[in-house]
N, C-alpha and C positions, 0 to 999 in steps of 0.2 A: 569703302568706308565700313565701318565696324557698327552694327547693330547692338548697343547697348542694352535696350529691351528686351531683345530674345526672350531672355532665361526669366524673364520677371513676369510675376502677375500682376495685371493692371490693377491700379488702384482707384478708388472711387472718391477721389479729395478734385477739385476744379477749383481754378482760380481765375480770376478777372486777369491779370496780369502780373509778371515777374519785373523786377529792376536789375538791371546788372550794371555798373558803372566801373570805371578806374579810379583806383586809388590817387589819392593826392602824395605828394613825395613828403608832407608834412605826415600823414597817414601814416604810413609805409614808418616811417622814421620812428615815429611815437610821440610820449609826451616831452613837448618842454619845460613843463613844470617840475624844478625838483622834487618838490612834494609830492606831485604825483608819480612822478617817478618809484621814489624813496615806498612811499604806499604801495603801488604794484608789486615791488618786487619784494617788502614783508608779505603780501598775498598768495608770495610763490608762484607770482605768473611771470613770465618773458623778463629778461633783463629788459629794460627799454632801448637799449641801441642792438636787439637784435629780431624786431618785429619787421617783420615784411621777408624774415632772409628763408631762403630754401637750406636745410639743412641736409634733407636726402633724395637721393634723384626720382626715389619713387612717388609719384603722386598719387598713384592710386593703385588700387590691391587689385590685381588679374583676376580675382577670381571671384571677388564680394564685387568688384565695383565700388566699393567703399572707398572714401578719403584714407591717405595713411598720414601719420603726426607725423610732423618736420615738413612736408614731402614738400 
């Protein structure tokens, strides 16, 4: 298994607790409302029938550990 921390310095932030859940396939999907729809994509974000999609295999940058966009 791969030691993600290594390379990092700790940080000093504590939390009581994390949530992580799955998405609902309504989620995933986006909005049903046209108008909302219509509204997001003048905002220049996501077409709404293409939220939830992987558009590149990488999910994450080797070398930051960073998220990469699309991935």
């Amino acid at each position: 298994m791969i030691d993600f921390r290594s390379g990092r310095e700790p940080k000093s932030s504590s939390f009581d607790y994390i949530q992580i859940r799955i998405a609902s396939p309504e989620e995933i999907r986006g909005p049903k409302d046209q108008k909302e729809r219509e509204r997001l994509e003048l905002q220049g974000q996501r077409a709404w029938w293409s939220w939830g999609e992987v558009t590149k295999p990488e999910t994450i940058n080797y070398r930051s550990f960073k998220p990469e966009r699309d991935g």
